[in-house]
PDB file of N, H, CA, C and O in Angstrom:
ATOM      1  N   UNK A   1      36.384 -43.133  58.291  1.00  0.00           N
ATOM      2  CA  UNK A   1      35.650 -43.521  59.499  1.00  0.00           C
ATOM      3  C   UNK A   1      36.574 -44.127  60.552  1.00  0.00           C
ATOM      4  O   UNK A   1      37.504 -44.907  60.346  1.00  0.00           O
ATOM      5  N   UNK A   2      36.103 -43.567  61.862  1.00  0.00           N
ATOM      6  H   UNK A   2      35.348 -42.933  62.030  1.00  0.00           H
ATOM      7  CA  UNK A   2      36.936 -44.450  63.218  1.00  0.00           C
ATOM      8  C   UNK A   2      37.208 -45.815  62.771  1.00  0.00           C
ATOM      9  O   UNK A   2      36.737 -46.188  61.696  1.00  0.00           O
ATOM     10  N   UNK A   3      37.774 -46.436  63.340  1.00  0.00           N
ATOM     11  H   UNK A   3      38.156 -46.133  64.213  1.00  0.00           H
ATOM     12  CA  UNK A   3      38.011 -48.196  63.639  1.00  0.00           C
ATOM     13  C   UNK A   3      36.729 -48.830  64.253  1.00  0.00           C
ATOM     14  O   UNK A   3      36.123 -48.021  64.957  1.00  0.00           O
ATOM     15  N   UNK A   4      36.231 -49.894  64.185  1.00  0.00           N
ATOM     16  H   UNK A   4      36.723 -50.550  63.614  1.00  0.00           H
ATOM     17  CA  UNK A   4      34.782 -50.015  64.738  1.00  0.00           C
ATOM     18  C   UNK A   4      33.749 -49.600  64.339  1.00  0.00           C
ATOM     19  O   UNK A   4      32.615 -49.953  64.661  1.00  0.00           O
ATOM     20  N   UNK A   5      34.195 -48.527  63.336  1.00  0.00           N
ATOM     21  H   UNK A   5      35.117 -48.240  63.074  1.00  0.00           H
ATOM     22  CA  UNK A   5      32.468 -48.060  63.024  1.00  0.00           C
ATOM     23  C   UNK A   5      31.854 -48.966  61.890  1.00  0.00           C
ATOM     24  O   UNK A   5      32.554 -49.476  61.015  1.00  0.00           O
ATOM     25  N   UNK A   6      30.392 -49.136  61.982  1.00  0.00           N
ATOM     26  H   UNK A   6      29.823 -48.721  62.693  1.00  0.00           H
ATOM     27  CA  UNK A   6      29.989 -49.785  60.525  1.00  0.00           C
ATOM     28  C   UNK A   6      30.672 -49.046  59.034  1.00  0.00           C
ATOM     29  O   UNK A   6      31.250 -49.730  58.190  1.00  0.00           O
ATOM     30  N   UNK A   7      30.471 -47.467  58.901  1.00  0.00           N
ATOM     31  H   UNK A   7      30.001 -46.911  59.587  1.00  0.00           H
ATOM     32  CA  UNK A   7      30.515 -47.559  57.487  1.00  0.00           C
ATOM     33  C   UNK A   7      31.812 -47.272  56.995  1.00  0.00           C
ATOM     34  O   UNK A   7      32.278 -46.631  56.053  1.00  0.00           O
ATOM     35  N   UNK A   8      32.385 -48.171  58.240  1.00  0.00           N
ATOM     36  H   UNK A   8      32.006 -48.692  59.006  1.00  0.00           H
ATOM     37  CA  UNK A   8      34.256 -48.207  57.737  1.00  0.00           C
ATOM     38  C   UNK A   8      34.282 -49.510  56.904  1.00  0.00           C
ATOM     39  O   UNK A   8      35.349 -49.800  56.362  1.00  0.00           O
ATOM     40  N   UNK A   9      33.071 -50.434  56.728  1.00  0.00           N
ATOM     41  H   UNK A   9      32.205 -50.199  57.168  1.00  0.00           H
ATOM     42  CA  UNK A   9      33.129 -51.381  55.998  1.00  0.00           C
ATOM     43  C   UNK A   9      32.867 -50.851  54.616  1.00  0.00           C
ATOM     44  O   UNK A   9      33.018 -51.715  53.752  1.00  0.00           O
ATOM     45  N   UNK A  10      32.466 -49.501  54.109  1.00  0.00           N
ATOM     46  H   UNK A  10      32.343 -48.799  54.811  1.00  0.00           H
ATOM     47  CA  UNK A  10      32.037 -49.324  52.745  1.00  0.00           C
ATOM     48  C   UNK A  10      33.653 -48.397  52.210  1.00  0.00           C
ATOM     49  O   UNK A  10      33.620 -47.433  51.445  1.00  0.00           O
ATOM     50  N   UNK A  11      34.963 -48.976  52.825  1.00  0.00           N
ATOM     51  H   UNK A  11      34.990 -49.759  53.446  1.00  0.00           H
ATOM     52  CA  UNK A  11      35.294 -48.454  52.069  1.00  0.00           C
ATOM     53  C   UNK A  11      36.829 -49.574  52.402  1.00  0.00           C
ATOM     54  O   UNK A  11      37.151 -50.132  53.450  1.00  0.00           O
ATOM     55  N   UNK A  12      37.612 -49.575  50.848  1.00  0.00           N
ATOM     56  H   UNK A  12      37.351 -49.121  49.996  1.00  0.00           H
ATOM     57  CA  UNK A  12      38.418 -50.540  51.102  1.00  0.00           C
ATOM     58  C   UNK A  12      39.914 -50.121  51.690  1.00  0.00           C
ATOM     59  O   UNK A  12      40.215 -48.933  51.581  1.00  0.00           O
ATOM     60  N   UNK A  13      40.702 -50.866  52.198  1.00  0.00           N
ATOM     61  H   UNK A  13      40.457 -51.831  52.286  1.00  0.00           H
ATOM     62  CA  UNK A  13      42.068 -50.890  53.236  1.00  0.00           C
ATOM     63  C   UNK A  13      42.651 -49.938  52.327  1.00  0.00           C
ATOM     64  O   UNK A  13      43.306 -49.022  52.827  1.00  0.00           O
ATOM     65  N   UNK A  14      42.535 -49.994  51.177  1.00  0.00           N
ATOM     66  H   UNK A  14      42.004 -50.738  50.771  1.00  0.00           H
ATOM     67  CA  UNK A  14      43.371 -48.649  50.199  1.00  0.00           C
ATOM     68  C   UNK A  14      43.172 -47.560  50.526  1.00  0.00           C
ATOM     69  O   UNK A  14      43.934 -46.708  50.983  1.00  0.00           O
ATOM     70  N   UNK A  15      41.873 -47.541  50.246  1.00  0.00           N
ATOM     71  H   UNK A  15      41.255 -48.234  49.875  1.00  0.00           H
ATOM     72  CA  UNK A  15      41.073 -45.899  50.667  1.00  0.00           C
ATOM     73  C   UNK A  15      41.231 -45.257  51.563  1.00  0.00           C
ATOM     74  O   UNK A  15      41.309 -44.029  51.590  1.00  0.00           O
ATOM     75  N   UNK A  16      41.345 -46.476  52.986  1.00  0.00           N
ATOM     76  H   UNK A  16      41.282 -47.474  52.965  1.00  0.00           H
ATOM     77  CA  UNK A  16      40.805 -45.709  54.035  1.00  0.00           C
ATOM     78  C   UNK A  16      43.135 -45.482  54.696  1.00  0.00           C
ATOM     79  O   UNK A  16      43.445 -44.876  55.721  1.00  0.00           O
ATOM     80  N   UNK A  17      43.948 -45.998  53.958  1.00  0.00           N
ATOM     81  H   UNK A  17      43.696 -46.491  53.125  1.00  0.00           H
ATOM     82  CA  UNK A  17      45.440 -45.657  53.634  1.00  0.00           C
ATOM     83  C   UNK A  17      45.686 -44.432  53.350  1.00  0.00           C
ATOM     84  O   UNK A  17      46.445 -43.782  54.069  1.00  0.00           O
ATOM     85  N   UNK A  18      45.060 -43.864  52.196  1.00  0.00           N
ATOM     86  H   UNK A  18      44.443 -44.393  51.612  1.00  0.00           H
ATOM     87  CA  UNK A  18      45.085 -43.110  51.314  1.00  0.00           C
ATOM     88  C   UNK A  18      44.466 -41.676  51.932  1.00  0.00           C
ATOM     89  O   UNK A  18      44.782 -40.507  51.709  1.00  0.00           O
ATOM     90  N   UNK A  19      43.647 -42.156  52.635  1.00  0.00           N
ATOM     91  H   UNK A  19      43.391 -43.105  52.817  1.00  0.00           H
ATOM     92  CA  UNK A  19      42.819 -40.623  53.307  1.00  0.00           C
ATOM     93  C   UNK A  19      43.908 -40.376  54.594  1.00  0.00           C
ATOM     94  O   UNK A  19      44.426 -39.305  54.910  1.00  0.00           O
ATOM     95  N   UNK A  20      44.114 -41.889  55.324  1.00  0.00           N
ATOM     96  H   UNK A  20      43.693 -42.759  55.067  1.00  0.00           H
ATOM     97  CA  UNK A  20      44.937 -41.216  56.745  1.00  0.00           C
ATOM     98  C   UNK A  20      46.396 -40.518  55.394  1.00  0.00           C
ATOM     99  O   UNK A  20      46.754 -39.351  55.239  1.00  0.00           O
ATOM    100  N   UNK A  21      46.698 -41.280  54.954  1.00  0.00           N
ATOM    101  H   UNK A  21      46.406 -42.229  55.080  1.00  0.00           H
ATOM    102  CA  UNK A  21      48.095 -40.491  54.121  1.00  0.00           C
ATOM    103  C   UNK A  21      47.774 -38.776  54.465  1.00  0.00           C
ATOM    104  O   UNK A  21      48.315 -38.014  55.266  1.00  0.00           O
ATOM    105  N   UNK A  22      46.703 -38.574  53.524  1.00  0.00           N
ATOM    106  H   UNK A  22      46.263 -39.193  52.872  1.00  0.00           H
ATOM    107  CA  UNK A  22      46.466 -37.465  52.973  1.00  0.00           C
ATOM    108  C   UNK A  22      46.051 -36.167  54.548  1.00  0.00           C
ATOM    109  O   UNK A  22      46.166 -34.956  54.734  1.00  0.00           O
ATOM    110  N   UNK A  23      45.541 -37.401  55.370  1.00  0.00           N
ATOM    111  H   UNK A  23      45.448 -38.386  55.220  1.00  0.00           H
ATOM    112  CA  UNK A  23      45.445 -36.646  56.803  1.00  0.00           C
ATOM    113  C   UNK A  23      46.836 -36.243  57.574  1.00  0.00           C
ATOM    114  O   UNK A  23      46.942 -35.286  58.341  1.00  0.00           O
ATOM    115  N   UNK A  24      47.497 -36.822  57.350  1.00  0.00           N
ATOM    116  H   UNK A  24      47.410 -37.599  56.726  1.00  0.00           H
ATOM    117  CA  UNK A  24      48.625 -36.570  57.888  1.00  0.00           C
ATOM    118  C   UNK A  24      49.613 -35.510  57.643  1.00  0.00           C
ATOM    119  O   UNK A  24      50.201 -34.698  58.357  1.00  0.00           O
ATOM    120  N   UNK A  25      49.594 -35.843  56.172  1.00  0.00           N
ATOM    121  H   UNK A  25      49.117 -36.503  55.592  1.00  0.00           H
ATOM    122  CA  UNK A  25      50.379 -34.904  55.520  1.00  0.00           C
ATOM    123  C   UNK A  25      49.823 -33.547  55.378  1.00  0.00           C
ATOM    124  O   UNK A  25      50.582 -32.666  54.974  1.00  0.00           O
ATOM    125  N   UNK A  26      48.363 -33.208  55.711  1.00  0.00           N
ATOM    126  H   UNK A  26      47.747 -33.923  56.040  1.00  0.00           H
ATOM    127  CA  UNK A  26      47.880 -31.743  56.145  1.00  0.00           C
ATOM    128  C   UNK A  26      48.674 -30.813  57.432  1.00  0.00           C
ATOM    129  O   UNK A  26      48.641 -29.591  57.581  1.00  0.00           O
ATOM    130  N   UNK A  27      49.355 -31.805  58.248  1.00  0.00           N
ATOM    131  H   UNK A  27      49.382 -32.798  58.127  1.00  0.00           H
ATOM    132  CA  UNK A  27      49.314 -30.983  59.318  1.00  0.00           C
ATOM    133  C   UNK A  27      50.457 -30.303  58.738  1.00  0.00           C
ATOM    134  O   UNK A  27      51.343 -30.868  58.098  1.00  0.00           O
ATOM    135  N   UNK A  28      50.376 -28.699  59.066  1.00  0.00           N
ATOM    136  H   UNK A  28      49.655 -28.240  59.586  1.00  0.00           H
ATOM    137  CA  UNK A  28      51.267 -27.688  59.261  1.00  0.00           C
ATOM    138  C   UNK A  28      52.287 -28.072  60.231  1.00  0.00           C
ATOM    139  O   UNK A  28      52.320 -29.017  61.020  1.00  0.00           O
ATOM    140  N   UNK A  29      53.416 -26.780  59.909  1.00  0.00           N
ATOM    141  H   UNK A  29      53.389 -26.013  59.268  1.00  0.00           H
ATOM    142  CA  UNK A  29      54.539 -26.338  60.397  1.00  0.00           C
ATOM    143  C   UNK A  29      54.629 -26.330  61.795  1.00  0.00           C
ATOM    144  O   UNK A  29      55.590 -26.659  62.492  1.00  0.00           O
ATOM    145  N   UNK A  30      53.440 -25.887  62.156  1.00  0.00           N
ATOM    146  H   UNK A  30      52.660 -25.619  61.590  1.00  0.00           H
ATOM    147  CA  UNK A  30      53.190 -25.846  63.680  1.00  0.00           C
ATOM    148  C   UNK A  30      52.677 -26.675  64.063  1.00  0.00           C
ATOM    149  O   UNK A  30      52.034 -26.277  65.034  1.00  0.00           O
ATOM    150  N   UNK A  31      52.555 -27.502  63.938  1.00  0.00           N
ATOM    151  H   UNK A  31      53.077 -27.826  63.149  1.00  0.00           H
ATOM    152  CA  UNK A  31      51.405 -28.838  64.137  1.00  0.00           C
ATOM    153  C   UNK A  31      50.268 -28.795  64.432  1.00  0.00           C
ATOM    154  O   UNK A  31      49.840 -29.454  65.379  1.00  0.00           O
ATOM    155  N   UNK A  32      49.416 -27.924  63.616  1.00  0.00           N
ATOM    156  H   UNK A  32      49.764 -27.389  62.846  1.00  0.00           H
ATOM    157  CA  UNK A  32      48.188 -28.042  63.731  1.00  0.00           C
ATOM    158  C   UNK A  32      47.590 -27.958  62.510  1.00  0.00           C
ATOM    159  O   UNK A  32      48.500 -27.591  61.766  1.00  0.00           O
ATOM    160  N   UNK A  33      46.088 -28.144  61.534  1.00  0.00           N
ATOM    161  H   UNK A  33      45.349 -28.442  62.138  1.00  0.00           H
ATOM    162  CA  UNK A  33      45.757 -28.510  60.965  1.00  0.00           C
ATOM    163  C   UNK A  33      44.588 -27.236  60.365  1.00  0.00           C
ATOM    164  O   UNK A  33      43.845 -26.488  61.000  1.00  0.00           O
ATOM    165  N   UNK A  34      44.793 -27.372  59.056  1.00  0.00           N
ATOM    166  H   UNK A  34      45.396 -27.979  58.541  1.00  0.00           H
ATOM    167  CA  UNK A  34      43.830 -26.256  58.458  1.00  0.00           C
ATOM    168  C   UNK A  34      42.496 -26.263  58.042  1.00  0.00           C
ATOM    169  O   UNK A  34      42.506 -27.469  57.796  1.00  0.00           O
ATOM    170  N   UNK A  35      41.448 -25.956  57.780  1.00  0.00           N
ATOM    171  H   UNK A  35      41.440 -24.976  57.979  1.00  0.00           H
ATOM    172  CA  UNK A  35      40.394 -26.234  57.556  1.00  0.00           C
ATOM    173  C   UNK A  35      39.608 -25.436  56.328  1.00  0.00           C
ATOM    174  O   UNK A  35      39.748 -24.214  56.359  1.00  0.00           O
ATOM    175  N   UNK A  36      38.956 -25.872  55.461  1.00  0.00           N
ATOM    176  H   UNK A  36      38.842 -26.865  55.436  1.00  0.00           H
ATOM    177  CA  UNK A  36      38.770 -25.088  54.441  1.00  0.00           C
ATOM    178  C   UNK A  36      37.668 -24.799  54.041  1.00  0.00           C
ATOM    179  O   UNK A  36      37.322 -25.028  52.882  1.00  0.00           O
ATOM    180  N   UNK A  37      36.670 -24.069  55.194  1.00  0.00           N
ATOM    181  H   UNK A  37      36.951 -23.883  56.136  1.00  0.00           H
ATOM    182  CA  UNK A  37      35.516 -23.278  55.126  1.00  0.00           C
ATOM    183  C   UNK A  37      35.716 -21.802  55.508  1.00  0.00           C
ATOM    184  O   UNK A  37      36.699 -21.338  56.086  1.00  0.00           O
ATOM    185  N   UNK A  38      34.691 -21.183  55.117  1.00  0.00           N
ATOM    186  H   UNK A  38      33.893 -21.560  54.648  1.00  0.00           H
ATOM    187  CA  UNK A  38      35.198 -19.390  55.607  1.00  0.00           C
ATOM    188  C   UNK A  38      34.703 -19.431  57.113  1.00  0.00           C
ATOM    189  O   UNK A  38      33.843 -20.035  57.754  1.00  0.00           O
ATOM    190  N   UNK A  39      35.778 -18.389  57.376  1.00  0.00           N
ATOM    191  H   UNK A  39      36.477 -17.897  56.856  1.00  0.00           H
ATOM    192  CA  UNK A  39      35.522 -18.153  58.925  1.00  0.00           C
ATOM    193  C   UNK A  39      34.562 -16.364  58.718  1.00  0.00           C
ATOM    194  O   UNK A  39      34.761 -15.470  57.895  1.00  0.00           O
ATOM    195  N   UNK A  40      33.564 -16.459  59.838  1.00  0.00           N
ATOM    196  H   UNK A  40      33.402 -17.185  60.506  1.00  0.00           H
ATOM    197  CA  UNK A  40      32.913 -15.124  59.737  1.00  0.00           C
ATOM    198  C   UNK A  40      33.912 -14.018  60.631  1.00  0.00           C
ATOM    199  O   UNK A  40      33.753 -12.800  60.552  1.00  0.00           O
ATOM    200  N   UNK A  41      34.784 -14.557  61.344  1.00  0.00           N
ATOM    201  H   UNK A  41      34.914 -15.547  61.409  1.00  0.00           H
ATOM    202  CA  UNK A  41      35.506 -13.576  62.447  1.00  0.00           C
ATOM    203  C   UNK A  41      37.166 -14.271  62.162  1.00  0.00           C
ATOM    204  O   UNK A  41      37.576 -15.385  61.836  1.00  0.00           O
ATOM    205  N   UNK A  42      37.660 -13.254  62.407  1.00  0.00           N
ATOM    206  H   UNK A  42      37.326 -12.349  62.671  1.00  0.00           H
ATOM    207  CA  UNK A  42      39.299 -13.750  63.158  1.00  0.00           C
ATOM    208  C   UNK A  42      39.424 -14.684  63.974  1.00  0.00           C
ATOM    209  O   UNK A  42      40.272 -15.534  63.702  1.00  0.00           O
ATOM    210  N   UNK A  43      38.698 -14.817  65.119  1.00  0.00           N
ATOM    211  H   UNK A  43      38.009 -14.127  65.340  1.00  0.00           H
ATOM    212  CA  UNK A  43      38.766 -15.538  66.158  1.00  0.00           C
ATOM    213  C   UNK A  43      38.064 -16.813  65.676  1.00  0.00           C
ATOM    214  O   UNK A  43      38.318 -17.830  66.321  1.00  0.00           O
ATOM    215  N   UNK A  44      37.208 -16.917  64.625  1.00  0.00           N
ATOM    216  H   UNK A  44      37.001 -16.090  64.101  1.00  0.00           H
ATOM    217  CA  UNK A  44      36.804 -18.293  64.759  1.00  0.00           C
ATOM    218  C   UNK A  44      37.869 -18.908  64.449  1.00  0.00           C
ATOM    219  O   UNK A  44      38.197 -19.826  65.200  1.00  0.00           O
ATOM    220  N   UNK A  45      38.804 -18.581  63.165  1.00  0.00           N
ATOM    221  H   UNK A  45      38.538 -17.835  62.555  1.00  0.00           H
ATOM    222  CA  UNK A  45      39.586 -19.505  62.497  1.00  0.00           C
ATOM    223  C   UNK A  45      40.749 -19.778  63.282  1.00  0.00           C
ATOM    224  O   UNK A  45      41.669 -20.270  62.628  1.00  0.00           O
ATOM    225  N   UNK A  46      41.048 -19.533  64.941  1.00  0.00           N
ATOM    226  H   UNK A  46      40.301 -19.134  65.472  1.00  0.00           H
ATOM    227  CA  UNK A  46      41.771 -19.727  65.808  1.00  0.00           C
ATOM    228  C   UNK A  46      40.949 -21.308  66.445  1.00  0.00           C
ATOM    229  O   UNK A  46      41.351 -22.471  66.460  1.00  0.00           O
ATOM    230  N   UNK A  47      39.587 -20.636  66.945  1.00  0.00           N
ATOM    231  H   UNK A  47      39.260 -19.691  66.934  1.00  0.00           H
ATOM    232  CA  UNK A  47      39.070 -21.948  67.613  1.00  0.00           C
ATOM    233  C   UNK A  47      38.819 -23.045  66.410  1.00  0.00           C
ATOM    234  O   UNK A  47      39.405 -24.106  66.626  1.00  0.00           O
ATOM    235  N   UNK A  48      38.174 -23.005  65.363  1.00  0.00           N
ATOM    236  H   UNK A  48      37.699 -22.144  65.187  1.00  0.00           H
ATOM    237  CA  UNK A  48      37.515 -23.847  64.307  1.00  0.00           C
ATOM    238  C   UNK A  48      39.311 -25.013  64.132  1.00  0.00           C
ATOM    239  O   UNK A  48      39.337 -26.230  64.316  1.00  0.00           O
ATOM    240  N   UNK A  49      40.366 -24.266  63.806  1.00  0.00           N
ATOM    241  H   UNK A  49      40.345 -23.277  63.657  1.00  0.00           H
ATOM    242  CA  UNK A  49      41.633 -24.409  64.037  1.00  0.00           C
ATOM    243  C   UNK A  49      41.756 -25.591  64.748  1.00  0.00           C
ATOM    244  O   UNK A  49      42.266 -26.610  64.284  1.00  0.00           O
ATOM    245  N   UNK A  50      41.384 -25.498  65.663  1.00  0.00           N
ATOM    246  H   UNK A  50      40.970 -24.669  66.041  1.00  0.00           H
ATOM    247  CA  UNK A  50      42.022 -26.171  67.309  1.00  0.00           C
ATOM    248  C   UNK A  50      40.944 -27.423  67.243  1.00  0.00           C
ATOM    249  O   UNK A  50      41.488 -28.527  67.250  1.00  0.00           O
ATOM    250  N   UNK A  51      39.809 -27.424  67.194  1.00  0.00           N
ATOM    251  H   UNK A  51      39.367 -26.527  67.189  1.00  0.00           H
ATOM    252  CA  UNK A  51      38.735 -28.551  66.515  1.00  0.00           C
ATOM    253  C   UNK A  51      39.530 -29.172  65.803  1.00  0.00           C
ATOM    254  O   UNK A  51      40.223 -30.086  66.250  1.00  0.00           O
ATOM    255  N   UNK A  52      39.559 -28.769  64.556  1.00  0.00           N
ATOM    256  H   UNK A  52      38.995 -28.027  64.194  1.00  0.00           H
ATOM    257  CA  UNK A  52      40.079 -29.754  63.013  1.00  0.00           C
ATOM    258  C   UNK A  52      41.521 -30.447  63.708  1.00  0.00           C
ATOM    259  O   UNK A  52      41.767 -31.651  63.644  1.00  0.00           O
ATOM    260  N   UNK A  53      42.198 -29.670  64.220  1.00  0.00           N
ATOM    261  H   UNK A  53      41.998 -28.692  64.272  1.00  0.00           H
ATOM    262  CA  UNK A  53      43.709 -30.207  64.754  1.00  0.00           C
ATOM    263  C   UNK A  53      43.452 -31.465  65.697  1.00  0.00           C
ATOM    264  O   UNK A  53      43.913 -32.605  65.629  1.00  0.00           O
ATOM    265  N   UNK A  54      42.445 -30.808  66.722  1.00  0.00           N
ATOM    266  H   UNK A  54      42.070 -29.882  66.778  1.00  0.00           H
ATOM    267  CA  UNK A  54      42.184 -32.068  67.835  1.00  0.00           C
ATOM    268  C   UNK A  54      41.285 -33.410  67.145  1.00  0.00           C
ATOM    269  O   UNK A  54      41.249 -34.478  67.754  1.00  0.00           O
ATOM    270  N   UNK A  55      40.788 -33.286  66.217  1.00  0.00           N
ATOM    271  H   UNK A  55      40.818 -32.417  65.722  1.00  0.00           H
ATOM    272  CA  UNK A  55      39.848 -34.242  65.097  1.00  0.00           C
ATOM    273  C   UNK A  55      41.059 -34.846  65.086  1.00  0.00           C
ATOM    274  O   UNK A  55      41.466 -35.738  65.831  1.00  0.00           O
ATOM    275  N   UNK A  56      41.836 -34.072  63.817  1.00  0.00           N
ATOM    276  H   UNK A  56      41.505 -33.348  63.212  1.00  0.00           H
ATOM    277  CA  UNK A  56      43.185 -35.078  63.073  1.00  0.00           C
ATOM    278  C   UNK A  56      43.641 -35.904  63.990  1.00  0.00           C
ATOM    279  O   UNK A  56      43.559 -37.131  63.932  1.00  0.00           O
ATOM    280  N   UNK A  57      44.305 -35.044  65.164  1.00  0.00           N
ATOM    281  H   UNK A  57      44.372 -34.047  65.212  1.00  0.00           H
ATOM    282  CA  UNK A  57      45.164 -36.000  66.136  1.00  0.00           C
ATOM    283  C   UNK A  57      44.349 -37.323  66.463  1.00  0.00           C
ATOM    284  O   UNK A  57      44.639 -38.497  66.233  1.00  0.00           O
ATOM    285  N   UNK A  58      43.350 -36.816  67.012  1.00  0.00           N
ATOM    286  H   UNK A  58      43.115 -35.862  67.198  1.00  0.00           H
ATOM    287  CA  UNK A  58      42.421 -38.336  67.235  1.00  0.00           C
ATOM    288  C   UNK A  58      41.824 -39.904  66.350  1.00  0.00           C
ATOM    289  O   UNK A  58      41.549 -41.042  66.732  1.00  0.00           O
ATOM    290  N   UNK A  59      41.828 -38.948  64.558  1.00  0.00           N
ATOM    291  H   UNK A  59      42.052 -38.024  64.248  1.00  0.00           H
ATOM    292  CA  UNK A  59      41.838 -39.986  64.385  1.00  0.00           C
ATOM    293  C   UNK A  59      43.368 -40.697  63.804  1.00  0.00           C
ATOM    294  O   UNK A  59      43.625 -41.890  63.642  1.00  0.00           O
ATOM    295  N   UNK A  60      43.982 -39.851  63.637  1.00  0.00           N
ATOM    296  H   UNK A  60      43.773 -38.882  63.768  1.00  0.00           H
ATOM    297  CA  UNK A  60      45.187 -40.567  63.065  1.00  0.00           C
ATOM    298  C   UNK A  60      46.134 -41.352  64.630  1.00  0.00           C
ATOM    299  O   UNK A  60      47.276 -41.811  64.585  1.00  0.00           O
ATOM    300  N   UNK A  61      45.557 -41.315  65.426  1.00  0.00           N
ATOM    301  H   UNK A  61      44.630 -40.942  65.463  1.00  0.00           H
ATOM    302  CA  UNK A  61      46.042 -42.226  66.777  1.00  0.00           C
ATOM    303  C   UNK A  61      45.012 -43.362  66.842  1.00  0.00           C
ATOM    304  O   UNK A  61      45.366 -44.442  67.315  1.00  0.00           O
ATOM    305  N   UNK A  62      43.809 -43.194  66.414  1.00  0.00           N
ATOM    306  H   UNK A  62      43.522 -42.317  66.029  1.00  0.00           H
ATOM    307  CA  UNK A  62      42.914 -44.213  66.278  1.00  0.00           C
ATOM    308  C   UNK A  62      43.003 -45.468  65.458  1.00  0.00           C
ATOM    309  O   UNK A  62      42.639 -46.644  65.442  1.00  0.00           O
ATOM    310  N   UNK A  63      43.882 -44.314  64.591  1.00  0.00           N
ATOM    311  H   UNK A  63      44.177 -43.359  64.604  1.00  0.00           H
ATOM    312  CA  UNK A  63      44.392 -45.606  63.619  1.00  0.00           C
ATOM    313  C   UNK A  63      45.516 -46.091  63.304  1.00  0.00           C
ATOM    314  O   UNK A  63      45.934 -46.529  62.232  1.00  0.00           O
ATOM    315  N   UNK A  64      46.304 -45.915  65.001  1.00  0.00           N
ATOM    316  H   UNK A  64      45.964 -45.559  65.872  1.00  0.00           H
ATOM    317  CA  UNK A  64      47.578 -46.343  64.796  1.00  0.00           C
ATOM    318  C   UNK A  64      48.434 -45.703  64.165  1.00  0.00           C
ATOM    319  O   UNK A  64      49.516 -46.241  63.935  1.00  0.00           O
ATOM    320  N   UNK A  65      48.133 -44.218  63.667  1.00  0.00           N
ATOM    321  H   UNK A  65      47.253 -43.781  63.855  1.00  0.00           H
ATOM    322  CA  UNK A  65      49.286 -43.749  63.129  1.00  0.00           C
ATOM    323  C   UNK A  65      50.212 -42.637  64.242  1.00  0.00           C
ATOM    324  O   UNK A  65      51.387 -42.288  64.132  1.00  0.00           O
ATOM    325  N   UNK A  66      49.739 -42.460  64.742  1.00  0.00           N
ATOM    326  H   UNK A  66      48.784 -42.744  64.831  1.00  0.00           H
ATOM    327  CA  UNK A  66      50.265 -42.001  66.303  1.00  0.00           C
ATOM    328  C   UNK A  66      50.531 -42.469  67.443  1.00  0.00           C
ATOM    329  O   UNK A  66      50.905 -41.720  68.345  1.00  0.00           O
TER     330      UNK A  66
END
């Protein structure tokens, strides 16, 4: 969860370490970020792509890791 939000209280300073870790270390070669639902077209998994990437970036700057 963002910084500020309530149900960032249901989870402890480890956890919420442990997930940005694990967020971070997703991003690809190219710097952008993968997502792991099926795409119905080619083109979604370009845009769906660019979502999950612009997510990551945001929250891992949210939380100071950017």
């Amino acid at each position: 969860p963002q910084p500020g939000l309530r149900s960032r209280a249901l989870f402890s300073t480890e956890q919420i370490e442990t997930g940005l870790d694990a967020l971070a270390a997703g991003q690809q070669d190219d710097g952008g970020w993968l997502f792991d639902w099926a795409a119905w077209a080619p083109a979604q998994s370009t845009e769906w792509r660019g979502l999950v990437t612009l997510r990551a970036l945001q929250t891992l700057r949210a939380n100071g890791r950017i």
